[in-house]
N, CA, C and O atoms as a GROMACS GRO file, in nm:
protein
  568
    1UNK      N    1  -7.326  -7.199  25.608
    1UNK     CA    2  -7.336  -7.062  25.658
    1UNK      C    3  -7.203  -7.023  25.722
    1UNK      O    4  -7.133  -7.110  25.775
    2UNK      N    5  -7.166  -6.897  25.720
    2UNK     CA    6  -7.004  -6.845  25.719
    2UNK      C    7  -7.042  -6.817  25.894
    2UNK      O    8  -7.154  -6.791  25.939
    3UNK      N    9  -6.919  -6.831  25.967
    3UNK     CA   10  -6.977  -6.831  26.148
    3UNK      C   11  -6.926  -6.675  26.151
    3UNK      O   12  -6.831  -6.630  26.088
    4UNK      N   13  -6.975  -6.635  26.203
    4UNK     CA   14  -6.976  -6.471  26.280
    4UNK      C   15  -6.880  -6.404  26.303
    4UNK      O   16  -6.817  -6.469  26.386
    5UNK      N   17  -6.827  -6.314  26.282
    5UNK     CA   18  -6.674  -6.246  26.279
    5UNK      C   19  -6.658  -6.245  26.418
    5UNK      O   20  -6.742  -6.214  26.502
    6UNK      N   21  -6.531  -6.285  26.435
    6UNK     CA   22  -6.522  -6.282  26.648
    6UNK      C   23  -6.508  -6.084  26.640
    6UNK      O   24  -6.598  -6.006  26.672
    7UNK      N   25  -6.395  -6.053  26.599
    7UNK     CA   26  -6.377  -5.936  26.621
    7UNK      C   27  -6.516  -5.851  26.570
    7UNK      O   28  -6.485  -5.742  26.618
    8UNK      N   29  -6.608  -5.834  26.524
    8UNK     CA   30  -6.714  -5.758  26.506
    8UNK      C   31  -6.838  -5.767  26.588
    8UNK      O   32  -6.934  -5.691  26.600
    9UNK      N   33  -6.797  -5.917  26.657
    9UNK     CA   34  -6.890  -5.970  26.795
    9UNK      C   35  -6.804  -5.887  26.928
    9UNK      O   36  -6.860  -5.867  27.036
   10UNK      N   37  -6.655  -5.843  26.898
   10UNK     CA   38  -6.612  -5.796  27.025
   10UNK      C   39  -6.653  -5.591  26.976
   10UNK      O   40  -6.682  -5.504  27.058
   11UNK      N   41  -6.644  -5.576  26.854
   11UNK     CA   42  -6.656  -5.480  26.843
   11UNK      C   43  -6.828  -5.362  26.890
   11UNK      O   44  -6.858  -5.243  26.906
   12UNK      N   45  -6.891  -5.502  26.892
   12UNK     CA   46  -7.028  -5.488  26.918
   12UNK      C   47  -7.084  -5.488  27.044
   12UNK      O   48  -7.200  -5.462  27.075
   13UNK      N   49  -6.991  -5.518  27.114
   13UNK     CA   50  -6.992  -5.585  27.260
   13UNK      C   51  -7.082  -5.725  27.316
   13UNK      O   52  -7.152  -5.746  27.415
   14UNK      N   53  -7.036  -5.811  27.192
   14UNK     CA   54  -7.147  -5.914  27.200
   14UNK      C   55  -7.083  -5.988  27.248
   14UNK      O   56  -7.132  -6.075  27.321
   15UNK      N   57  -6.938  -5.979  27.222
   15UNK     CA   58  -6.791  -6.088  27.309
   15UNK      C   59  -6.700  -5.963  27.421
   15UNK      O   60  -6.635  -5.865  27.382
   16UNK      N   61  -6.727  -6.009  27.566
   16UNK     CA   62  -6.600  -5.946  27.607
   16UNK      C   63  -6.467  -5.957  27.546
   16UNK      O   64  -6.414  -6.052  27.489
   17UNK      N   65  -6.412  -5.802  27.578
   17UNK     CA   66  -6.291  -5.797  27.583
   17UNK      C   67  -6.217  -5.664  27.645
   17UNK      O   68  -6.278  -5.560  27.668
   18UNK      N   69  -6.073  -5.684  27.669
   18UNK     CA   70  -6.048  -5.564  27.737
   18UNK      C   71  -5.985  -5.440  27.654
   18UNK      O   72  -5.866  -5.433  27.621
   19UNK      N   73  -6.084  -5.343  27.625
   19UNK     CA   74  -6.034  -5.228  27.515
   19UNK      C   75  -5.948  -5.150  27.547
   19UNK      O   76  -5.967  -5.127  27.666
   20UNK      N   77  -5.850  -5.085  27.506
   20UNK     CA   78  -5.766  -4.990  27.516
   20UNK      C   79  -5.847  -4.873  27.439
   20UNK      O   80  -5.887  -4.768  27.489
   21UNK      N   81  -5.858  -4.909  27.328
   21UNK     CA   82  -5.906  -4.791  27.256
   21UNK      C   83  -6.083  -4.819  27.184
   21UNK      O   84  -6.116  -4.924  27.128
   22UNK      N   85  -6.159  -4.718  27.202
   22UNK     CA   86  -6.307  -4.746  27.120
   22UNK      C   87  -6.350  -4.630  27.067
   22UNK      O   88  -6.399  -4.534  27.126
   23UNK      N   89  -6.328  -4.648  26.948
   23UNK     CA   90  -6.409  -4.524  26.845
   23UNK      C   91  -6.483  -4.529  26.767
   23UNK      O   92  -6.540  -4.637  26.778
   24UNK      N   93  -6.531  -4.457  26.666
   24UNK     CA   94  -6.632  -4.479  26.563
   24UNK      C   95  -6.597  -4.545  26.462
   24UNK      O   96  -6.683  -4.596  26.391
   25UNK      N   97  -6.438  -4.560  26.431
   25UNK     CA   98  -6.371  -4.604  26.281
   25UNK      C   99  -6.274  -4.665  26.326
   25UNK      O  100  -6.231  -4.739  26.238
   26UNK      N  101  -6.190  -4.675  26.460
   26UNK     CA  102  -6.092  -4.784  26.512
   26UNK      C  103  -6.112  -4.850  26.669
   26UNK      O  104  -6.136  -4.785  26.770
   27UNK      N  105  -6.099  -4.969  26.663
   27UNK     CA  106  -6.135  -5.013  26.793
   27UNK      C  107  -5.966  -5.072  26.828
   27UNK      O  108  -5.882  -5.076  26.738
   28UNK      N  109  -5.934  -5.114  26.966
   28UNK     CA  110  -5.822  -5.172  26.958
   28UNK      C  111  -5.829  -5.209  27.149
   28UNK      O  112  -5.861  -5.131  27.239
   29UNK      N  113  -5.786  -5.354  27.158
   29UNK     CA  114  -5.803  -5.403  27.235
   29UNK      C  115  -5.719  -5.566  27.275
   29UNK      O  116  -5.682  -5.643  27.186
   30UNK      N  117  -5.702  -5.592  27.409
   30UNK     CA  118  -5.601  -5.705  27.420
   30UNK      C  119  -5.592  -5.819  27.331
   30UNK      O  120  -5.693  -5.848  27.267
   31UNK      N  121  -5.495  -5.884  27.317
   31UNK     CA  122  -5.532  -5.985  27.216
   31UNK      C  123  -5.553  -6.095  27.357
   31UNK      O  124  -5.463  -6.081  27.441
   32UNK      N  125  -5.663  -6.206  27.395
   32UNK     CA  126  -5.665  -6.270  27.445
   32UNK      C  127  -5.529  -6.441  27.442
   32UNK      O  128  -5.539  -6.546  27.505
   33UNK      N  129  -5.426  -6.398  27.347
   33UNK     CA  130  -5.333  -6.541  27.316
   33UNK      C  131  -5.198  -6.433  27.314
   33UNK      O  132  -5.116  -6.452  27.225
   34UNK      N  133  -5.182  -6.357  27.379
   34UNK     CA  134  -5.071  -6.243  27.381
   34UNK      C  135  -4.894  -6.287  27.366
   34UNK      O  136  -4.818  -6.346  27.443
   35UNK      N  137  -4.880  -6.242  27.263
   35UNK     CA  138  -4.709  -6.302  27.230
   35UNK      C  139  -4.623  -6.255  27.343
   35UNK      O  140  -4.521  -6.315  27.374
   36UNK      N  141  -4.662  -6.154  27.398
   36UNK     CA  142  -4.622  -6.073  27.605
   36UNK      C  143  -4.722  -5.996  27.622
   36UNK      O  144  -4.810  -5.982  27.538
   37UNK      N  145  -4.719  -5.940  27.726
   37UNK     CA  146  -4.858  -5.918  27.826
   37UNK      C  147  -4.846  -5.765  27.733
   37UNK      O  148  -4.748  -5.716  27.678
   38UNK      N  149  -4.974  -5.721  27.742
   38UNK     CA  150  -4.982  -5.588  27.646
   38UNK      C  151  -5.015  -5.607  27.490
   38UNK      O  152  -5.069  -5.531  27.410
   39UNK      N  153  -4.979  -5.699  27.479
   39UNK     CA  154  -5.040  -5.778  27.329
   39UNK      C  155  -5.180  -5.666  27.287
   39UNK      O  156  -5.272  -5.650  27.367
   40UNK      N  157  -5.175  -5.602  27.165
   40UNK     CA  158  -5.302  -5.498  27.169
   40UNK      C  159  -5.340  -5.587  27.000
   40UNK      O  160  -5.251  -5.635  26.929
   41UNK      N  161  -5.446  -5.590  26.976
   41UNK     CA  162  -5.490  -5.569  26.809
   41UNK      C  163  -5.576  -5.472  26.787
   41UNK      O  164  -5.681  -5.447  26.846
   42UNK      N  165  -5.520  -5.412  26.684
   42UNK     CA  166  -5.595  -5.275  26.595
   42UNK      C  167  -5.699  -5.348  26.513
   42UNK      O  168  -5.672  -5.443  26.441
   43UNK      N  169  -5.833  -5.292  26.530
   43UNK     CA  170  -5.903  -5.322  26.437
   43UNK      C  171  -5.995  -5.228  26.324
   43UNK      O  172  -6.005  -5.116  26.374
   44UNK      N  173  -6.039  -5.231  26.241
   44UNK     CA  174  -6.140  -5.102  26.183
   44UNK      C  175  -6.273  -5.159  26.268
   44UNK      O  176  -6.297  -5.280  26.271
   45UNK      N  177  -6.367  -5.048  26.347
   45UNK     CA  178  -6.476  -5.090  26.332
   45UNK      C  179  -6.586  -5.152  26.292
   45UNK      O  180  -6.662  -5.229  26.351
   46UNK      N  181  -6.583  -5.094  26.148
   46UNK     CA  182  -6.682  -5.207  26.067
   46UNK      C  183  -6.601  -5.304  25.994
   46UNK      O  184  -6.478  -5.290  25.996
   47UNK      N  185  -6.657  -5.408  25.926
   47UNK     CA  186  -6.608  -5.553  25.912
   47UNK      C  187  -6.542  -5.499  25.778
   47UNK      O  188  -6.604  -5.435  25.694
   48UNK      N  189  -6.375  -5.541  25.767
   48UNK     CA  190  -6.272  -5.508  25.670
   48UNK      C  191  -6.237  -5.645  25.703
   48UNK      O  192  -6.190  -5.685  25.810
   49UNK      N  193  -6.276  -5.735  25.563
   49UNK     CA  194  -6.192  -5.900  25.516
   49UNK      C  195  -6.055  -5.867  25.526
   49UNK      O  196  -5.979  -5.956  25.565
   50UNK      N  197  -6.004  -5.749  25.496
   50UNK     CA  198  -5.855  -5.735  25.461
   50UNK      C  199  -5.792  -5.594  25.435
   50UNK      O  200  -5.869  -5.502  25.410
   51UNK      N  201  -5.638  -5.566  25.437
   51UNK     CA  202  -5.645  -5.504  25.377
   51UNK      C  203  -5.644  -5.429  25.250
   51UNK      O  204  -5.645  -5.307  25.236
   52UNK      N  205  -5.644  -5.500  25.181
   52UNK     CA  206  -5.650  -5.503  25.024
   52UNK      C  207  -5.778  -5.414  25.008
   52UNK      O  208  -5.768  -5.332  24.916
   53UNK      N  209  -5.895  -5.414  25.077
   53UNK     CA  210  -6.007  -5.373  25.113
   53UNK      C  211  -6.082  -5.208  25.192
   53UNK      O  212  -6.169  -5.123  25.175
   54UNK      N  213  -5.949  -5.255  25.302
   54UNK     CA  214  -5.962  -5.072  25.372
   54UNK      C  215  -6.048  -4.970  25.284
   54UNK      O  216  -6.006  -4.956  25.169
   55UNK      N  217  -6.135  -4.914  25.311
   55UNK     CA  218  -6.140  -4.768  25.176
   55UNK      C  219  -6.016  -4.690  25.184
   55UNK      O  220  -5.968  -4.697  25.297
   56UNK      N  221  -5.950  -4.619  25.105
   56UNK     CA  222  -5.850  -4.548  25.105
   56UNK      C  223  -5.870  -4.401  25.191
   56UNK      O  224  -5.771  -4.344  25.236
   57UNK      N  225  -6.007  -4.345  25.210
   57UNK     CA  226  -6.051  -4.278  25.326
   57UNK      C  227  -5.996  -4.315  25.451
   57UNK      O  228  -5.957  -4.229  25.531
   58UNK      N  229  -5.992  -4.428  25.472
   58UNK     CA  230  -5.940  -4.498  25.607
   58UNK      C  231  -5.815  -4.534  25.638
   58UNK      O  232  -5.784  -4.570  25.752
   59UNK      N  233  -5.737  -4.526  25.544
   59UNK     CA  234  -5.570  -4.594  25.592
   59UNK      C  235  -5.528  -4.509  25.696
   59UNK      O  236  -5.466  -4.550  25.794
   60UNK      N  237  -5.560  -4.392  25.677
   60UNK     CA  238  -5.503  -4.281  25.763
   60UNK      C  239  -5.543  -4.295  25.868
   60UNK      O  240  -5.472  -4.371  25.934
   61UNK      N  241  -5.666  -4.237  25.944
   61UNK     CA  242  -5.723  -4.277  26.004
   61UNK      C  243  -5.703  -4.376  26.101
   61UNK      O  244  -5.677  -4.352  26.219
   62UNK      N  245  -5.719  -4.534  26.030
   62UNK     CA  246  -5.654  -4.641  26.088
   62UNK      C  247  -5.543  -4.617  26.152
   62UNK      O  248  -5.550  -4.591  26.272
   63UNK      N  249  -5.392  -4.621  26.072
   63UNK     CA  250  -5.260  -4.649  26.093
   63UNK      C  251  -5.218  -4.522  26.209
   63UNK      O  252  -5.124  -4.523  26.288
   64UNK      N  253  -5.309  -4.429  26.190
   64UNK     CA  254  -5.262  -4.313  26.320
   64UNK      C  255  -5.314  -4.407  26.399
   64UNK      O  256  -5.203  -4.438  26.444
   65UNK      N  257  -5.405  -4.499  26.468
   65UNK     CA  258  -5.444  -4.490  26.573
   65UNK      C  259  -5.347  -4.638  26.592
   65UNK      O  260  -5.302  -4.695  26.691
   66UNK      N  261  -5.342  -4.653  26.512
   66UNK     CA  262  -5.209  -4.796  26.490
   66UNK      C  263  -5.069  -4.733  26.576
   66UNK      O  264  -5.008  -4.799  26.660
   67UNK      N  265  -5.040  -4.618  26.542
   67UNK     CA  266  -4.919  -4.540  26.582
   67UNK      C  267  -4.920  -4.505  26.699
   67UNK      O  268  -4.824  -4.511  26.776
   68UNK      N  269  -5.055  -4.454  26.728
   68UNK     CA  270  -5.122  -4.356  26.851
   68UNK      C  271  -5.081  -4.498  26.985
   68UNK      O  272  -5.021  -4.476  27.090
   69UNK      N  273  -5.139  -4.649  26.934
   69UNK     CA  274  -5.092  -4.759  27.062
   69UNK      C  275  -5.027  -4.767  27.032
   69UNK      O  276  -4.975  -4.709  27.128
   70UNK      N  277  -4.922  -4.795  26.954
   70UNK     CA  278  -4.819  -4.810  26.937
   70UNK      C  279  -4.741  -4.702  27.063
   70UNK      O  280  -4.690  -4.761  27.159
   71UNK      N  281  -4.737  -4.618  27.061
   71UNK     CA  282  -4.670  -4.518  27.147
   71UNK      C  283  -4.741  -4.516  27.316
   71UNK      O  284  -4.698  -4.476  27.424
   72UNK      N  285  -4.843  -4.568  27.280
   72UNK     CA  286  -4.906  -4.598  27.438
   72UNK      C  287  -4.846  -4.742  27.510
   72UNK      O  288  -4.811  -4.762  27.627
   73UNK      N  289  -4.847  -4.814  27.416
   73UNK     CA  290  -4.801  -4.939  27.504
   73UNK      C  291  -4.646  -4.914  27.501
   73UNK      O  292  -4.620  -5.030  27.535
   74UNK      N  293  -4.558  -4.874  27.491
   74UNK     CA  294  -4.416  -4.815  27.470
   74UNK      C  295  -4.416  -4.757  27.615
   74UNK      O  296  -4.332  -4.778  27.703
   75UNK      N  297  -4.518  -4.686  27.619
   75UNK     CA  298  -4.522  -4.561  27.762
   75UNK      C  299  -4.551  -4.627  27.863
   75UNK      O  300  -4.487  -4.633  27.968
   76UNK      N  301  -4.669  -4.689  27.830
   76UNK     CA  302  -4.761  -4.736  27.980
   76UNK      C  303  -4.680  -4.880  28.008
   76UNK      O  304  -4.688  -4.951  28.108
   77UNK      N  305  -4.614  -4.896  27.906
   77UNK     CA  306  -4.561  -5.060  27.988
   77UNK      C  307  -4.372  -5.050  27.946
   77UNK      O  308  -4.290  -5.134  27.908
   78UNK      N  309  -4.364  -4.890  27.981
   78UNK     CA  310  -4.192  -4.892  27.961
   78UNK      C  311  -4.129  -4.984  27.873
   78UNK      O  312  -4.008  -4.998  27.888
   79UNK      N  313  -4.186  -5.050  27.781
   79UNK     CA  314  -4.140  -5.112  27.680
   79UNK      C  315  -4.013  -5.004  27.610
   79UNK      O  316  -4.011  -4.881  27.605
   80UNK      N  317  -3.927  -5.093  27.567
   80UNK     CA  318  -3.811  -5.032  27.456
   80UNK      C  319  -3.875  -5.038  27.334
   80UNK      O  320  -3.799  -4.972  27.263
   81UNK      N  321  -3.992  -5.085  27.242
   81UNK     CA  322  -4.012  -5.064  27.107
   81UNK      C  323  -4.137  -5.165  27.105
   81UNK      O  324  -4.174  -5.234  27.200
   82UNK      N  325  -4.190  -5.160  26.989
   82UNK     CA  326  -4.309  -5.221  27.002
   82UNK      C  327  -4.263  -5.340  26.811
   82UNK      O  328  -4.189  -5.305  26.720
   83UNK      N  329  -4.339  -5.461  26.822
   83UNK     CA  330  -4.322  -5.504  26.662
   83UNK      C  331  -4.440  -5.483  26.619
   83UNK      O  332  -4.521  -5.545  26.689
   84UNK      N  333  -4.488  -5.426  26.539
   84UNK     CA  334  -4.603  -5.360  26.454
   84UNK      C  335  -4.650  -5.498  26.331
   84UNK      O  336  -4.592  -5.496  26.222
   85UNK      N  337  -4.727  -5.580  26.353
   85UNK     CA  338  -4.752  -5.666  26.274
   85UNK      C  339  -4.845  -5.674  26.168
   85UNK      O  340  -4.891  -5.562  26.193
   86UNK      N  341  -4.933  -5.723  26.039
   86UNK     CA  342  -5.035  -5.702  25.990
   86UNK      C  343  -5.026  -5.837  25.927
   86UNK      O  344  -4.912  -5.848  25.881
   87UNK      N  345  -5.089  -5.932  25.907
   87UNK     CA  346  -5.082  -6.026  25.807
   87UNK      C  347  -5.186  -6.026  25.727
   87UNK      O  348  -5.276  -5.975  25.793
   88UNK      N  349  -5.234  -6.059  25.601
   88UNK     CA  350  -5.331  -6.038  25.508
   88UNK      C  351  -5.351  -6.169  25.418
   88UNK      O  352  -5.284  -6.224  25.331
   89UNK      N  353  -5.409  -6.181  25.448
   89UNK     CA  354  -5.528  -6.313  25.414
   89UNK      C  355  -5.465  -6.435  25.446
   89UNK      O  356  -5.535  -6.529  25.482
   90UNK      N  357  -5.298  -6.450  25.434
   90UNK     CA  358  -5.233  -6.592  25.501
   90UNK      C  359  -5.230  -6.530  25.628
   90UNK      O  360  -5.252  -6.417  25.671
   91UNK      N  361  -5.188  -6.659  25.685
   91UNK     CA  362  -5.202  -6.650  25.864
   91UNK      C  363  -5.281  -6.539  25.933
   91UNK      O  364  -5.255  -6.494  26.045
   92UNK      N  365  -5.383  -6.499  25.849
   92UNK     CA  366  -5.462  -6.341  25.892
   92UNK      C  367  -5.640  -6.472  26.030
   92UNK      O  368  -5.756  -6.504  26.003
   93UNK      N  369  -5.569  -6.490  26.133
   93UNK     CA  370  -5.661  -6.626  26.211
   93UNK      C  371  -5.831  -6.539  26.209
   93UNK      O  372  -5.937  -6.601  26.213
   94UNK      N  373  -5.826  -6.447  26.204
   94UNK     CA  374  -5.958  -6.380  26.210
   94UNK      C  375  -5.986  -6.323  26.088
   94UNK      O  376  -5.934  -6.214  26.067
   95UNK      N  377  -6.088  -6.392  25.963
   95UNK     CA  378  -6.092  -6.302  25.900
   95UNK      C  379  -6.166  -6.100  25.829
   95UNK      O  380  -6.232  -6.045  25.741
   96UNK      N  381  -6.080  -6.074  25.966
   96UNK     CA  382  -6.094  -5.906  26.023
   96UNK      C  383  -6.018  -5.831  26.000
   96UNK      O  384  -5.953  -5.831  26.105
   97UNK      N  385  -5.955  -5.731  25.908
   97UNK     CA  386  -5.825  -5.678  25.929
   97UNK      C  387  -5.780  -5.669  26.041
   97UNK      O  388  -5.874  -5.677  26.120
   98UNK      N  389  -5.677  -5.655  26.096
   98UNK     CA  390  -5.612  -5.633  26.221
   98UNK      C  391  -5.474  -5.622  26.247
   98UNK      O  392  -5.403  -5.688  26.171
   99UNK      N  393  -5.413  -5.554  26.338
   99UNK     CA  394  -5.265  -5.482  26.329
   99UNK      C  395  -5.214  -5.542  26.471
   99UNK      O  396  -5.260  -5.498  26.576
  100UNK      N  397  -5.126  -5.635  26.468
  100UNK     CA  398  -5.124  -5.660  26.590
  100UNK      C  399  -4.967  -5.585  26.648
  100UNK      O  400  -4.865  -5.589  26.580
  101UNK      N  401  -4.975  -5.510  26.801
  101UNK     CA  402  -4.908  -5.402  26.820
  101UNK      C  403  -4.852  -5.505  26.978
  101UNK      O  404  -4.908  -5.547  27.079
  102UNK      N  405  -4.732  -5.507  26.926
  102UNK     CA  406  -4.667  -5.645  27.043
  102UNK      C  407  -4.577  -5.543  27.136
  102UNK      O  408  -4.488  -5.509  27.058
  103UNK      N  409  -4.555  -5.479  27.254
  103UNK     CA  410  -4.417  -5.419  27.344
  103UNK      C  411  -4.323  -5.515  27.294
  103UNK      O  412  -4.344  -5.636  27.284
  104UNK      N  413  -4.246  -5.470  27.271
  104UNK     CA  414  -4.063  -5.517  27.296
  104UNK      C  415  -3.963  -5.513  27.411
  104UNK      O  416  -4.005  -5.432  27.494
  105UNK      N  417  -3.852  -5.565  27.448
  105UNK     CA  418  -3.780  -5.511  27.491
  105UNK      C  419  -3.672  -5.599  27.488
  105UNK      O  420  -3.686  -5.718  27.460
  106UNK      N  421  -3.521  -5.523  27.528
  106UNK     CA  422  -3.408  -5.585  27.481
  106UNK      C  423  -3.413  -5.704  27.542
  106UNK      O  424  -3.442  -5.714  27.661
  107UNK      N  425  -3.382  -5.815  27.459
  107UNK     CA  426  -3.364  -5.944  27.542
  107UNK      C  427  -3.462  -6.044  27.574
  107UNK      O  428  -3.466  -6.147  27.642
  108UNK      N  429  -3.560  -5.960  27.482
  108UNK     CA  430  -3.711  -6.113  27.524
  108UNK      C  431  -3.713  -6.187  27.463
  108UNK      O  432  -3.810  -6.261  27.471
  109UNK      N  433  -3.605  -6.218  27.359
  109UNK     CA  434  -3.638  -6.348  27.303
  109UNK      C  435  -3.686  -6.346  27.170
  109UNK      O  436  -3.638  -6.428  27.092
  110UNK      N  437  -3.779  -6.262  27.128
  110UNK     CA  438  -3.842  -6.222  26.997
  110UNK      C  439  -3.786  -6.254  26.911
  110UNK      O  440  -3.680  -6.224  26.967
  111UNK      N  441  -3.737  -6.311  26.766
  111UNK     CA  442  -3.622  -6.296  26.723
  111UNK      C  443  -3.707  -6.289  26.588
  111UNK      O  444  -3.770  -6.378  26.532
  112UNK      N  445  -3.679  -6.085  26.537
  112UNK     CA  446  -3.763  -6.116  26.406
  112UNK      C  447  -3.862  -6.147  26.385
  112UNK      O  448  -3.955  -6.168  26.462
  113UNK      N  449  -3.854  -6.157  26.221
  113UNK     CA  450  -3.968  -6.286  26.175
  113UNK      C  451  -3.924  -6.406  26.214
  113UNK      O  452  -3.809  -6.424  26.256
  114UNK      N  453  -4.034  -6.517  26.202
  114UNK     CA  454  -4.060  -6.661  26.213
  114UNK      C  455  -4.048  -6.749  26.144
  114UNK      O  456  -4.060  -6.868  26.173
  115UNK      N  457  -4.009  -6.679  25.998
  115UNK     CA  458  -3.954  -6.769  25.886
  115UNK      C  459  -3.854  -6.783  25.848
  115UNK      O  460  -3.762  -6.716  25.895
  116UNK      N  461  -3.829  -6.897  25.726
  116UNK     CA  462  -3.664  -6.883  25.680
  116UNK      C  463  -3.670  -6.793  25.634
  116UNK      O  464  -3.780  -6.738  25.643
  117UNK      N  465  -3.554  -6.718  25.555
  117UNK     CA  466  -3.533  -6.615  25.486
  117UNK      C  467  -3.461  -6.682  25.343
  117UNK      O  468  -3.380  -6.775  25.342
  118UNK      N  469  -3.492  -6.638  25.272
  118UNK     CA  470  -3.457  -6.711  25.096
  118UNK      C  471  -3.408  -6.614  25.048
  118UNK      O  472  -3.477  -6.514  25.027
  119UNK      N  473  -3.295  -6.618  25.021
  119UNK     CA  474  -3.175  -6.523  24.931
  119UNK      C  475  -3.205  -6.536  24.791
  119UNK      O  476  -3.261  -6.639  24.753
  120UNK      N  477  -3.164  -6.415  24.683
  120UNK     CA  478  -3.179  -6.418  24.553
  120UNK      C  479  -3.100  -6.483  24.539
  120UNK      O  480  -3.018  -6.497  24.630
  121UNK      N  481  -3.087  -6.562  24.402
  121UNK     CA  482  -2.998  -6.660  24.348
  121UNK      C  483  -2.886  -6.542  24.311
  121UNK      O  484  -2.774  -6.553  24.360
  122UNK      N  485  -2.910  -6.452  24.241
  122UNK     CA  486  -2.838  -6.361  24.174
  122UNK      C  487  -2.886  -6.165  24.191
  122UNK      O  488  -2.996  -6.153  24.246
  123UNK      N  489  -2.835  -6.062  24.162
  123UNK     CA  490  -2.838  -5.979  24.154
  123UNK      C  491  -2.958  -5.932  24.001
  123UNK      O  492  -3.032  -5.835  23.986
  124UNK      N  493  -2.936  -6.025  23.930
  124UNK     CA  494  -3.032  -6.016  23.833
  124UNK      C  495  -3.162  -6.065  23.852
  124UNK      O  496  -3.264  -6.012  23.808
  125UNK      N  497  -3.155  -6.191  23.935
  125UNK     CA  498  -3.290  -6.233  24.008
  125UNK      C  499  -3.363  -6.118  24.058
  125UNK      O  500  -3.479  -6.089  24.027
  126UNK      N  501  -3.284  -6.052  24.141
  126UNK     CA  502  -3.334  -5.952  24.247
  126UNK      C  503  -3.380  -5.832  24.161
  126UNK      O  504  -3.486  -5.773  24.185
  127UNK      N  505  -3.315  -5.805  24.082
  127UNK     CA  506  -3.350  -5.702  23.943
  127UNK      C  507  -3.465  -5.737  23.894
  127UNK      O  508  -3.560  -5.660  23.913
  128UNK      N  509  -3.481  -5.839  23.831
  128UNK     CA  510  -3.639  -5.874  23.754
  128UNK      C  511  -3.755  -5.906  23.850
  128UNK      O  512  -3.867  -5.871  23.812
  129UNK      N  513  -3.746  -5.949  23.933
  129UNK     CA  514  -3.860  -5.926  24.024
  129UNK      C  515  -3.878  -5.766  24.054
  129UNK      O  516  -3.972  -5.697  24.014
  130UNK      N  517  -3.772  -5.725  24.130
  130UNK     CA  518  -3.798  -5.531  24.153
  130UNK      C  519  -3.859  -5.467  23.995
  130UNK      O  520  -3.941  -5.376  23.989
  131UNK      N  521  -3.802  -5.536  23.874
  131UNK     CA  522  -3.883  -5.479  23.785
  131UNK      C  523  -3.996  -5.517  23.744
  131UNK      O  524  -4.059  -5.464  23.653
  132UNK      N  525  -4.042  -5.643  23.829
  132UNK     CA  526  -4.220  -5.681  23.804
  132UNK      C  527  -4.294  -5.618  23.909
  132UNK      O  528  -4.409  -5.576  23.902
  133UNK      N  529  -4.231  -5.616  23.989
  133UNK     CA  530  -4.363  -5.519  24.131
  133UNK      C  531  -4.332  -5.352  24.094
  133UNK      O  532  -4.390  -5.257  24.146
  134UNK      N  533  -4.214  -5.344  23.978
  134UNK     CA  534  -4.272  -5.192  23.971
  134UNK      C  535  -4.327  -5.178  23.859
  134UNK      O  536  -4.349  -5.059  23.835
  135UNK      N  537  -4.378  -5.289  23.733
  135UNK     CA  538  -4.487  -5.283  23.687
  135UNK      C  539  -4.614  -5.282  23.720
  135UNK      O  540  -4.703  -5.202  23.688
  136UNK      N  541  -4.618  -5.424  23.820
  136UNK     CA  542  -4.753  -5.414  23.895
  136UNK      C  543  -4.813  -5.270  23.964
  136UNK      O  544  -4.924  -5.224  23.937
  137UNK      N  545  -4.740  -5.222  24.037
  137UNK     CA  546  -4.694  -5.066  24.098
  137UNK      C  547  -4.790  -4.996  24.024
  137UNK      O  548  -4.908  -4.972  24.048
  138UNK      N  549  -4.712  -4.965  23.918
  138UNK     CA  550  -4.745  -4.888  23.810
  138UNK      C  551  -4.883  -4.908  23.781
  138UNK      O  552  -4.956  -4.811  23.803
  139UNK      N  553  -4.947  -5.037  23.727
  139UNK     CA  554  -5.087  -5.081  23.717
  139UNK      C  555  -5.178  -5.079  23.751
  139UNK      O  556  -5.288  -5.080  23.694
  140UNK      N  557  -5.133  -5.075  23.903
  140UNK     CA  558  -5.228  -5.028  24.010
  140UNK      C  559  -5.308  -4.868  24.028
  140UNK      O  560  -5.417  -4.833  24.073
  141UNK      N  561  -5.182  -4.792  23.965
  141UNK     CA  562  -5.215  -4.663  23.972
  141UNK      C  563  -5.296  -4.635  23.863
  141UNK      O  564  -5.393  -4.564  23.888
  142UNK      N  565  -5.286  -4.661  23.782
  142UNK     CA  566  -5.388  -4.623  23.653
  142UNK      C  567  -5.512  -4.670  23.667
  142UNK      O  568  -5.597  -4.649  23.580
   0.00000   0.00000   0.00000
């Protein structure tokens, strides 16, 4: 048996937590393991595995209110910038969609992403891949 979505147990109020935001279609609230204090995650209300999944009714919706903390924790905690995160299905620890909305500021240390970074071998490398994701692209739309 699959164990219980944490975030749809917090969304339910079956798990405390401390909300910033509670609506009918976005919830968003502290992350309890905070990368710095203000740590927020965006969530959809009802249970989204991913986003591959979102209804397309909802991106909007969502990502404004993604924007909307985004600009609150900037304000309310004088932050210089916020890192706007999303991971999808790797390292995604809850499987809940979720946007995690981190304050910044000059000099904390943050550095980036967390991975190596892997250079094209060539300019043609970099060419034939850009011309397979704009097939895929393409595929998607039809």
């Amino acid at each position: 048996m699959a164990r219980p979505c944490a975030f749809c147990g917090i969304v339910k109020g079956e798990t405390a937590a401390s909300f910033v935001l509670k609506g009918e279609q976005v919830c968003a609230f502290l992350d309890t393991r905070p990368v710095f204090k203000g740590h927020v995650l965006v969530v959809p209300a009802e249970h989204v595995p991913d986003f591959h999944v979102l209804p397309e009714a909802e991106m909007g919706p969502f990502f404004a209110a993604v924007r909307r903390v985004s600009r609150a924790v900037e304000a309310a905690l004088e932050a210089d910038g916020t890192f706007v995160a999303l991971n999808n299905k790797i390292s995604q620890s809850v499987p809940h969609l979720h946007v995690h909305v981190i304050p910044r500021r000059k000099g904390d240390g943050l550095r980036g992403f967390f991975w190596p970074r892997h250079k094209y071998e060539s300019e043609a490398q970099a060419a034939e891949i850009a011309g397979r994701l704009r097939e895929a692209i393409d595929a998607l739309r039809a």
